[in-house]
Phi, psi and omega in degrees: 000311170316322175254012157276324202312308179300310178319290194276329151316341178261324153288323170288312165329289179297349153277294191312316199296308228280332189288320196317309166336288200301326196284136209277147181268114175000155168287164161272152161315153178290155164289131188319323164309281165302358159288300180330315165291322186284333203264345198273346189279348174279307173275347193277143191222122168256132135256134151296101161243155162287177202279357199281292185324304210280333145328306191308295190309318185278333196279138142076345198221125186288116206236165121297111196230122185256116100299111200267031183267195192270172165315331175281309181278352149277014174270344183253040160118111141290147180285148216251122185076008181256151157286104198248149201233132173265122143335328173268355190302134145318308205275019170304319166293302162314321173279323163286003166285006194249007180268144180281112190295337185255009175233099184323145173253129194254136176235161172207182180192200192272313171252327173126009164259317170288350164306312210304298205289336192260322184280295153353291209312312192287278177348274217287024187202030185072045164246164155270140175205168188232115206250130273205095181294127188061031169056193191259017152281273204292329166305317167290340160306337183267012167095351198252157192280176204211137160242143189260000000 
């Protein structure tokens, strides 16, 4: 009687050991690299200004300023001092990498969805940025000029 006790007692040991194995262990802490990412996706912002806003913020003061259109539209008038990286370019990530991470990027387009999709991009890759509400359609309702 004494050695079914051990005897089962030996067998619940040996079961208890072998499922406790199975059973999933927590997950581990992220890694310093995905800490890095959760904080840059944290701290990174797009703002929405009207074209009014976006003058204030832009005229006269040396910015990273984007027109994310194509090459054709931007020859046939641009905001004065932006540069353009087209948002459908393959190289739109390679190029915008030469942009300063510690300074906002202001993007605009004709309308303001491929900013939004060019403003994503920058956000999710550390940048801050600031995107030109209703494009550059809404800069000429509002009277301001374009160089050509």
């Amino acid at each position: 009687m004494k050695l079914n006790k051990i005897y089962t007692l030996a067998l619940l040991f040996f079961t208890i050991t072998t499922f406790s194995s199975c059973i999933k262990s927590p997950t581990k802490s992220k890694s310093s690299a995905d800490k890095v990412t959760q904080k840059v996706k944290k701290t990174t912002t797009i703002k929405r200004v009207d074209a009014i806003g976006f003058k204030a913020e832009t005229e006269g003061k040396k910015v990273q300023l984007v027109d994310v259109r194509s090459p054709g539209e931007y020859t046939q008038g641009h905001i004065e001092n932006a540069i353009n990286i087209n948002v459908y370019d393959k190289a739109f990530t390679t190029k915008t990498d030469a942009l300063d991470k510690s300074k906002p990027v202001y993007v605009y387009c004709r309308s303001g969805s491929r900013s939004m999709k060019a403003a994503n991009n920058l956000k999710n890759r550390g940048f801050n940025v600031v995107n030109l509400n209703g494009g550059i359609g809404g800069w000429m309702r509002n009277g301001f000029k374009l160089i050509k």
